[in-house]
N, C-alpha and C positions, 0 to 999 in steps of 0.2 A: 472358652472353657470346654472341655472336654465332655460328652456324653458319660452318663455314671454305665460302668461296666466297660467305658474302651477303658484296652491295655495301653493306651499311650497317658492316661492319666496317671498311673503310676509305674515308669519306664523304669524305673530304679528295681524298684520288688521284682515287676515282671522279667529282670534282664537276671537277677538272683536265680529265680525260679525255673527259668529256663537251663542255665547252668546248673543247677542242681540235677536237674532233672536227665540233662544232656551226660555230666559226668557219673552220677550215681546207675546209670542206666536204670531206670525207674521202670519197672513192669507190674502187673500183678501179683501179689503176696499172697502165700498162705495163710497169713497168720495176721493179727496186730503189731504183735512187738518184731516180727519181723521185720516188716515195713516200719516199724519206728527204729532199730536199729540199723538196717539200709539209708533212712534219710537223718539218723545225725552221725554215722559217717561222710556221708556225702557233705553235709555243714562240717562235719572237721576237714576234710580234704578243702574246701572253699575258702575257709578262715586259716587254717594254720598250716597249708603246704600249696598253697597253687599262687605263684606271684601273679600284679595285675598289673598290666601296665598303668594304667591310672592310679597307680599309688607308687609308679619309679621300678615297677618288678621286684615289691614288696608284697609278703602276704599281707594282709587283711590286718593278722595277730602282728607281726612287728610293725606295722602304719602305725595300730591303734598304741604300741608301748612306746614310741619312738620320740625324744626329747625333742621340742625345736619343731620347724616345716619339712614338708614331705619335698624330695628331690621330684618336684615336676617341672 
């Protein structure tokens, strides 16, 4: 089991966050809603335009609507 606080206990979020972070180019904000509007475009670009391979080079949004098993 994992030590509380390693990033390998939760690989998943941490590999999310990373990517967000990576493609939103995340710096410092002036503002709050700045930075809130910088990080859920960066969640729309992740879910609704960036295919994954682990989901067949599907986004995220057609995985989650898609009838049937995922082409893996």
């Amino acid at each position: 089991m994992a030590k509380s606080g390693d990033p390998n206990e939760n690989a998943m979020a941490e590999h999310v966050f990373r990517t967000l972070k990576e493609d939103s180019k995340l710096t410092d904000f002036f503002s709050f809603s700045s930075a809130q509007a910088s990080i859920a475009k960066g969640i729309n670009t992740y879910n609704a335009m960036r295919p994954h391979a682990l989901l067949g080079y599907l986004t995220p949004h057609q995985a989650h609507h898609r009838n049937g098993s995922l082409p893996l």
